[in-house]
Structure formats: structure tokens, C-alpha cells
C-alpha positions as CSV (number, residue, x, y, z in Angstrom):
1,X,16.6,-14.9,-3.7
2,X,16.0,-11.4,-2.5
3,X,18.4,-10.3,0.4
4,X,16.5,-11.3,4.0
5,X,17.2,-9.6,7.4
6,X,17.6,-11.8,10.0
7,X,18.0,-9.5,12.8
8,X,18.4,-5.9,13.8
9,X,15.5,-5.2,15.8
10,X,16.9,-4.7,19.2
11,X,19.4,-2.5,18.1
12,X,16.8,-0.2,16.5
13,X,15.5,0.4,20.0
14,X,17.2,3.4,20.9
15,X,16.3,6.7,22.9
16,X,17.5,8.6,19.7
17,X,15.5,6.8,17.1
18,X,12.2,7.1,19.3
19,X,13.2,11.0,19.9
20,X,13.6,11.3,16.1
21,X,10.4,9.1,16.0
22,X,8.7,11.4,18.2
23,X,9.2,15.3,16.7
24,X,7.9,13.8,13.9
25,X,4.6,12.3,14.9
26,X,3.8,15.8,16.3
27,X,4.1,17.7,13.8
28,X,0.8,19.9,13.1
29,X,-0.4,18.1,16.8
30,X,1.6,20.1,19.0
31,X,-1.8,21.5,20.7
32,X,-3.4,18.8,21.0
33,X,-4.2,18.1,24.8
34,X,-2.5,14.8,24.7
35,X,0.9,16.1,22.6
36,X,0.9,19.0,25.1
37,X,0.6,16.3,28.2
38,X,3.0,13.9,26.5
39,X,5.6,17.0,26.4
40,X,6.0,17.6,29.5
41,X,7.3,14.4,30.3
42,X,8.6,13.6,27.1
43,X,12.2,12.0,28.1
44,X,11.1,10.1,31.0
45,X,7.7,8.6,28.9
46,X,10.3,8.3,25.6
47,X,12.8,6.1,28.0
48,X,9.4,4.3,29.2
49,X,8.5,3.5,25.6
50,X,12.2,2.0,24.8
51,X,12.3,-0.1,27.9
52,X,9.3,-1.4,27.1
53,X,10.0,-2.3,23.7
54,X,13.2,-4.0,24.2
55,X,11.3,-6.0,26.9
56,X,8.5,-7.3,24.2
57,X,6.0,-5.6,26.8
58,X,5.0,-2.8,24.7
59,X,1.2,-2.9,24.6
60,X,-0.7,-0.7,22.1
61,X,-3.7,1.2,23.6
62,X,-7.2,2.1,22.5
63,X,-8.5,3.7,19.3
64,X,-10.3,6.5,18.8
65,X,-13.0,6.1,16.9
66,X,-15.0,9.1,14.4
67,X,-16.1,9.7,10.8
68,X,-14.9,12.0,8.1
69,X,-17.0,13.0,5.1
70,X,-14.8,14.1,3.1
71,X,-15.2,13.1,-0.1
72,X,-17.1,10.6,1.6
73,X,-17.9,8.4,4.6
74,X,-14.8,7.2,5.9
75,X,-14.2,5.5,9.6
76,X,-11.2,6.9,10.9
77,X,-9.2,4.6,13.8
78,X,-6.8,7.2,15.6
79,X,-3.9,5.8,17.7
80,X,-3.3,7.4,21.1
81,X,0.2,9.4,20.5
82,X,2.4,7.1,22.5
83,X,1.1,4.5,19.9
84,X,1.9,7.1,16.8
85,X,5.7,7.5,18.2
86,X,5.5,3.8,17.9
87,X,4.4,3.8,14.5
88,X,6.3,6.1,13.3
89,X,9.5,4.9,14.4
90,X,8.7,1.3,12.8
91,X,8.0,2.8,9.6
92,X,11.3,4.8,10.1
93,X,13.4,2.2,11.1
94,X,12.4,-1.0,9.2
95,X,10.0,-0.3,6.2
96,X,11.3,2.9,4.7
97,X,14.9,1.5,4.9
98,X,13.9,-1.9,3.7
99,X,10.8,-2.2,1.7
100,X,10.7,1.1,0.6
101,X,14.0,0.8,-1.8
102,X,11.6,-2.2,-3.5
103,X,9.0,-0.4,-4.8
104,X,8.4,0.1,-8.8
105,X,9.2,3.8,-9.7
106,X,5.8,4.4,-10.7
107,X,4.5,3.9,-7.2
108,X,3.7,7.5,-6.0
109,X,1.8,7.7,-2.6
110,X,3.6,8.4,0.6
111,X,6.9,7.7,-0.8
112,X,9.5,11.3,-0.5
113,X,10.0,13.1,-3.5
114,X,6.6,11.6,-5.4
115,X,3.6,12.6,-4.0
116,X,0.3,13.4,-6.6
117,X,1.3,16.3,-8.7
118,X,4.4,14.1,-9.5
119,X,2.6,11.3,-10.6
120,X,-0.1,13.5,-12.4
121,X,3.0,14.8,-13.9
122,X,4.0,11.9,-15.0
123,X,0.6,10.5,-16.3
124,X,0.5,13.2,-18.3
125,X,4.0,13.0,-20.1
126,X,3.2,9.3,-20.7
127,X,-0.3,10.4,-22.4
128,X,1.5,12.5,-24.6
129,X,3.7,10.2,-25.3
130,X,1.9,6.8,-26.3
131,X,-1.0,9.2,-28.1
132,X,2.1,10.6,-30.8
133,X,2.8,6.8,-31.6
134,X,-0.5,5.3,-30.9
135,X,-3.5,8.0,-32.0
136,X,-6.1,5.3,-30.6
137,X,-4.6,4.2,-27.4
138,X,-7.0,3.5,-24.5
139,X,-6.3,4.1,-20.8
140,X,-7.4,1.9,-18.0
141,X,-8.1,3.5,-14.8
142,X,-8.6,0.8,-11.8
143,X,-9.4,1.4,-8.1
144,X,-10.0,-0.9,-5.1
145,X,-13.5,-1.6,-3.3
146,X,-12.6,-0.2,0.3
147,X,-9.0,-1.1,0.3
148,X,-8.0,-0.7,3.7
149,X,-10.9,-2.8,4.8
150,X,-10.4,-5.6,2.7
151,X,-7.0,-5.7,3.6
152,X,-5.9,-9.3,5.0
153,X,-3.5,-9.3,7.2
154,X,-2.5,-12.8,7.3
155,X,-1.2,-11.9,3.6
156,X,0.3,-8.7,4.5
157,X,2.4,-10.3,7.2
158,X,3.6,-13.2,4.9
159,X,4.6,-10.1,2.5
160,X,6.9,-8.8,5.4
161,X,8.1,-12.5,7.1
162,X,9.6,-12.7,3.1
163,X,11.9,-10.2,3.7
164,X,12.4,-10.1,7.3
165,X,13.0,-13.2,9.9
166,X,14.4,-11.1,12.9
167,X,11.6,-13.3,15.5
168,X,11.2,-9.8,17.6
169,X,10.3,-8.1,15.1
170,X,7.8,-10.8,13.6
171,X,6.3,-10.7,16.6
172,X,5.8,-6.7,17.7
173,X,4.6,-6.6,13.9
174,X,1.9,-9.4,14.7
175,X,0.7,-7.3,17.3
176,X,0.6,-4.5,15.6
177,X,-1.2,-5.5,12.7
178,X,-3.7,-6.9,15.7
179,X,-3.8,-4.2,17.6
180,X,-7.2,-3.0,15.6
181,X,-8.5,-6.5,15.3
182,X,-11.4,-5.6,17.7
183,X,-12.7,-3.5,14.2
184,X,-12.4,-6.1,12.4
185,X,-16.1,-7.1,9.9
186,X,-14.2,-10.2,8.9
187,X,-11.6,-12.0,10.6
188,X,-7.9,-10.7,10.0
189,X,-9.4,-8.3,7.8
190,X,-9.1,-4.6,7.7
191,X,-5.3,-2.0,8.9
192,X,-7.1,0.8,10.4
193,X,-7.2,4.6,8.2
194,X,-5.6,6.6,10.1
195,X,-2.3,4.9,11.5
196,X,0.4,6.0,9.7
197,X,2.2,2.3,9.2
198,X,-1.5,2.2,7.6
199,X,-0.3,4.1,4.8
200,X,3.0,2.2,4.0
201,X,1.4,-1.0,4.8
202,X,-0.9,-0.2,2.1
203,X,1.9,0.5,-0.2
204,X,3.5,-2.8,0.3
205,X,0.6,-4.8,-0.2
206,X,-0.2,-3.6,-3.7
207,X,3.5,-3.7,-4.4
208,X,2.7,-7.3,-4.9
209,X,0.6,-6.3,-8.0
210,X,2.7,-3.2,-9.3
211,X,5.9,-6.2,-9.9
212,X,2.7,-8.6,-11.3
213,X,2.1,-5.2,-13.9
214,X,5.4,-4.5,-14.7
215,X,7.9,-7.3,-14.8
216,X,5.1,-10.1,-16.1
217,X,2.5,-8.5,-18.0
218,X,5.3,-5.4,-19.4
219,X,3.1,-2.2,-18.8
220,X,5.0,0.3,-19.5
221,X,2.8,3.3,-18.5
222,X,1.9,2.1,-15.2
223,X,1.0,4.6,-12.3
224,X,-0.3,3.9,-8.6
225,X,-1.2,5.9,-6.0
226,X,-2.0,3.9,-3.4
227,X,-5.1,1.5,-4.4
228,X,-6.1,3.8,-7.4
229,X,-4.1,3.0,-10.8
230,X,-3.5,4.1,-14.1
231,X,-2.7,2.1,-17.2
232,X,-1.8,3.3,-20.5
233,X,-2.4,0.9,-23.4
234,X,-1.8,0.9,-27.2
235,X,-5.4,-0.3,-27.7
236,X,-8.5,-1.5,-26.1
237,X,-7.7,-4.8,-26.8
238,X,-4.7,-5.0,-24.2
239,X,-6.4,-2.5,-21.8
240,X,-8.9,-5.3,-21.5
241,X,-6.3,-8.0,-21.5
242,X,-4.6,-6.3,-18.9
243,X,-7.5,-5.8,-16.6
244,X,-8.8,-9.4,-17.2
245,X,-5.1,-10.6,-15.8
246,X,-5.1,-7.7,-13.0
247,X,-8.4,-8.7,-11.9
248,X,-7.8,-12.3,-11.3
249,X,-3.9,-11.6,-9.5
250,X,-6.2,-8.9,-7.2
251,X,-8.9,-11.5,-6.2
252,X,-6.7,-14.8,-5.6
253,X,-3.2,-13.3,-4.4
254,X,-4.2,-10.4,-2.3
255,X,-8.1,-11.5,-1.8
256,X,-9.3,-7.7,-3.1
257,X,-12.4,-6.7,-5.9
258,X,-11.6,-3.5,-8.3
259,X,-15.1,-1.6,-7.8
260,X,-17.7,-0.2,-10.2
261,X,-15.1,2.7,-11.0
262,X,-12.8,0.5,-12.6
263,X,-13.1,1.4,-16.5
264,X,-11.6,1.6,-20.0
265,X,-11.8,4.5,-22.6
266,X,-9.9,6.0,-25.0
267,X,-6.9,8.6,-24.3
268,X,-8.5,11.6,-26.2
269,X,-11.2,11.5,-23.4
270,X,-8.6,12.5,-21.0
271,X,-8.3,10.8,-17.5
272,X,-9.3,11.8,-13.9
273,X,-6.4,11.3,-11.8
274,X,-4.7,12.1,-8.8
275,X,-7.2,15.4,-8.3
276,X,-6.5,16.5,-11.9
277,X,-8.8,16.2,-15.2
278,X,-5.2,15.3,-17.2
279,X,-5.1,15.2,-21.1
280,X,-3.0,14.1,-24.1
281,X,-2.7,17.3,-25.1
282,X,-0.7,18.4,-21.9
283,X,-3.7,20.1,-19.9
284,X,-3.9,19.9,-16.4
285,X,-6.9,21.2,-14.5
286,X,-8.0,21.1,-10.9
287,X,-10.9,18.9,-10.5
288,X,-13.5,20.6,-8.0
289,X,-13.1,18.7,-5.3
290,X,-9.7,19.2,-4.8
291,X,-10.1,22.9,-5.3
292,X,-12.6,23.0,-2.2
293,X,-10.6,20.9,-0.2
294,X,-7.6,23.4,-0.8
295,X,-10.2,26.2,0.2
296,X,-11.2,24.1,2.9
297,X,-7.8,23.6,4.1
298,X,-6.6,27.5,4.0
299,X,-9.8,28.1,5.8
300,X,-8.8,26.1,8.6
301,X,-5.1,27.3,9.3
302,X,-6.3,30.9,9.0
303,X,-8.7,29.9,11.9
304,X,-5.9,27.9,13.7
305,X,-3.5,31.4,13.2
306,X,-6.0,33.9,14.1
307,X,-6.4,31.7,17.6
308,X,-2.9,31.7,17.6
309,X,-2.5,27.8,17.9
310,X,0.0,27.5,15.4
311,X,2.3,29.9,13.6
312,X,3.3,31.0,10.3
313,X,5.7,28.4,9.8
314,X,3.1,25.9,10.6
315,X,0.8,27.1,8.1
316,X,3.6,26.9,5.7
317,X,4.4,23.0,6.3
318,X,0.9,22.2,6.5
319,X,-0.4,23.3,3.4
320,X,3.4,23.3,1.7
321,X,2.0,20.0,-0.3
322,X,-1.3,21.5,-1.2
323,X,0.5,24.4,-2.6
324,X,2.9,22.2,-4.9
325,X,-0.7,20.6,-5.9
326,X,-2.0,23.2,-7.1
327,X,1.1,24.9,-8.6
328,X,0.8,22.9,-12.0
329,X,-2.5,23.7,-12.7
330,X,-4.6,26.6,-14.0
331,X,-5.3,28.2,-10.3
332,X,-4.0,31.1,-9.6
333,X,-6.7,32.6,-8.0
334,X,-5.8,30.3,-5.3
335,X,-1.9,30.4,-5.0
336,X,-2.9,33.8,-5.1
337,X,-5.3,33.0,-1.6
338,X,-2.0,31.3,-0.2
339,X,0.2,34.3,-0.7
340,X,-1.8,36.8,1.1
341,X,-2.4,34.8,3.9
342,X,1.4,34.8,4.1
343,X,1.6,38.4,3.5
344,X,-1.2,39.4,5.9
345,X,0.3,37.4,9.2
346,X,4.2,37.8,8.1
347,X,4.6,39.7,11.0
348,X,3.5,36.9,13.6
């Protein structure tokens, strides 16, 4: 039986930990109207939050509600920032220090030093790999009709009672999980986009499949990033094996479909994965979506700097990931974008 925690809770309630919790929910929000207001008050609304957390009276406070398009629809839920201090410091506290050290090695989203160029990185190296021993390998490639929206939370909590039993804590994460439940389509249904415990909550429910993958059915080159994944088979045969066995554990363990861009074909076709057009032959190219998001992206810090909003060492943490994204591929024309806006506000 896997190591439980019976208790703890309590003692992670401390002014520190929610200070910690706190400097890094704001990061790249620090002019945001309610950062800004939060600031000014910050230790006496940071002691607030503690008291009320060790009380069992911390109540969670309204969404707000918008769409992104971006690559498509997508409903985004948006905590108020007390709420995100909370959040952050649960994921802190409990599931990076507990559930985190669980996951398979091949899980890549949200998780420090992995990220998507390392798992593209990876993809590739297996490709390479299983194509010198197996010319006519195949590659699955699954991916999750709206994940966080067929979530069930009733599932996802028995996930986390398993390895924790601490009652406080069982019950501030029943009220978390609920605090969205006014959303819901289908009862108990749904984590809202835009949390970050969303993220990780995400992670830990399709962990569930990622041990199913690995220590029953014996993929070896298996890669997730959060609910899209990337199988490497010997043949078509087991890619379909695999996906008839995947398919089943998705539907009656964690109550999710795979959706219509689920498919099988063969490695020399290369695979679309993680923003990258990846092939056996160790090419790596930018898809064009990711390469106008990027533009997309520098477009708006410029903005942000010219206002004066943020700084230069904002822009540098904000796109810092973007950059290591497009590093390993065939764009220099856009590293090359990065540098001079460096160059050209250096002295801001």
C-alpha cells in the first residue's frame, strides 16, 4: 500500500507559506486593479486569509466569467486573487509535494523542468529510436473530448482521499472542487480552465491512465501532456490494441471519450505534437499556430513595455518559455524578433 498522509494540514497554514503563495500568484498580474488593491493591504488581508483557513471558514468568491479564441472557443472561469493565493498555496503545499513525486516520467505538462519542447524532445528521440528497430512502426496520437469539462469530480476526489485522510483537508478540497459547481452542464462535472489547481488537478486525474499505460499494458514510448498523448508502437496491430484497451480504462474508470482526433498512422508520416510537426528523421518544425501565437505574444509585451506596465524583466519571464519553444526549431527569424526587443528597451 502506497504511503497515506493522515494529517498536516493545519500546520501548512502559515503567514509564510501564504506570502510565498502570494508573490507567486502575481506574477505578470502585478497591474491588475485587484493585485494593485490587494497590495496595499497585503499583510493584514494575508493574516485574514490564514485565520480563516485554520478556522475552516475560508469561503471562495465568484468567478469571472469570458471566452478565449484562441485556437478556439474556450470558457475561461477566473478566480478573484485572494482565491488564486489560495490555490496556489494548495498546490504548493500538498499536491506538488505529494502527488507530484507520483507521476510517470513521461508526464510533461505543468510539471518543472518538462514543459513541451522537453517532451517534443523526447517524442522525437523515441521516433528515432523505435523506427531504426522497427521500419514499420505506427504511432497513436490520442486526445480527450473537452477534458476539463468532462472531468468528474466525485472521481477526482476519491483519487486524492487515496493518498490523503487529513479530514481538514478532505474537506477544504471538497469545497474547492465545488466552488465552480454553479457551471456545472452535468452534475459534479467539469474543474474550471483557468484555476491553476485546474492544471494539476488535471494532471492527477489522467495519472490514473498514464500507470494503466505503462505498468499494465508496457508502452514504452508513452508521452502526455495533459489530456493529449502520444504512443509509439512496433506495428499497427498493438497501436490498435492499445487504443482498444485505453479507450475502455478512459470511459469506465475516469468516465471520459477520446474525440474524433484520436488516430493511428505510421511513423514515417511524422506526428503533430506539442506545437511541433516532429519526424523520425529528427526534424522539428514549428507548426503555424504556435508561430502566431509566439508573434502574438511578443506583440503584446511590447505593447505592455511601451505603456510602461511591466518592465524588461517581465518581458523576459513572460515569454522565457515561449523562447525555449521555439529554440529547437527552425525559427530564427523569431528568436531573432525576441532579441531586438531586448536590445531596443535594454535601457528601461
Amino acid at each position: 500500500m502506497p504511503k497515506k498522509f493522515k494529517n498536516g494540514f493545519k500546520e501548512k497554514i502559515t503567514y509564510e507559506n501564504l506570502y510565498k503563495a502570494y508573490l507567486c500568484a502575481r506574477i505578470f498580474k502585478r497591474y491588475r486593479y485587484d493585485v494593485i488593491k490587494f497590495n496595499l493591504r497585503y499583510e493584514e488581508k494575508l493574516n485574514l486569509i490564514c485565520d480563516k483557513l485554520k478556522n475552516g471558514i475560508y469561503n471562495f468568491g465568484e468567478f469571472r466569467e469570458f471566452y478565449v479564441y484562441d485556437p478556439k472557443k474556450r470558457r475561461i472561469l477566473a478566480a478573484p486573487f485572494e482565491d488564486r493565493i489560495v490555490h496556489t498555496w494548495y498546490v504548493k503545499e500538498f499536491i506538488e509535494k505529494i502527488f507530484v513525486p507520483t507521476f510517470i516520467s513521461s508526464s510533461y505538462a505543468c510539471i518543472k523542468k518538462k514543459g513541451m519542447h522537453k517532451c517534443a524532445l523526447d517524442v522525437k528521440k523515441a521516433m528515432c529510436n523505435m523506427r531504426k528497430k522497427y521500419p514499420e512502426s505506427y504511432v497513436l496520437k490520442m486526445d480527450v473530448a473537452k477534458f476539463f469539462d468532462n472531468i468528474d469530480r466525485n472521481i477526482l476526489f476519491n483519487i486524492i482521499k487515496r493518498k490523503i485522510s487529513d479530514r481538514n483537508f478532505l474537506l477544504f478540497t471538497r469545497k474547492l472542487l465545488n466552488s465552480s459547481k454553479k457551471y456545472d452542464k452535468k452534475e459534479n462535472v467539469s474543474i474550471p480552465i483557468g484555476n491553476f489547481s485546474s492544471q494539476m488537478f488535471g494532471n492527477m486525474y489522467l495519472n490514473e491512465v498514464d500507470k494503466y499505460a505503462k505498468e499494465k499494458l508496457k508502452c514504452k514510448y508513452y508521452f502526455r501532456y495533459m489530456d493529449d498523448t502520444c504512443v509509439i508502437c512496433k506495428n499497427k496491430k498493438e497501436a490498435r490494441d492499445i487504443l482498444f484497451k485505453l479507450t475502455i480504462f478512459y470511459a469506465e474508470k475516469l468516465h471520459l471519450l477520446l474525440n474524433n482526433k484520436t488516430e493511428i498512422f505510421p511513423i514515417k508520416n511524422g506526428v503533430n505534437f506539442c506545437g511541433y510537426k516532429i519526424t523520425c528523421k529528427g526534424y522539428m518544425n514549428l507548426r503555424n499556430k504556435g508561430k502566431k501565437r509566439f508573434i502574438k505574444k511578443i506583440k503584446k509585451v511590447r505593447k505592455l513595455l511601451e505603456e510602461g506596465k511591466i518592465t524588461v524583466n517581465d518581458v523576459k519571464k513572460s515569454i522565457a518559455g515561449n523562447i525555449g519553444y521555439i529554440q529547437i526549431a527552425n525559427v530564427d527569424n523569431l528568436v531573432k524578433k525576441y532579441l531586438y526587443l531586448e536590445k531596443e528597451n535594454s535601457g528601461k
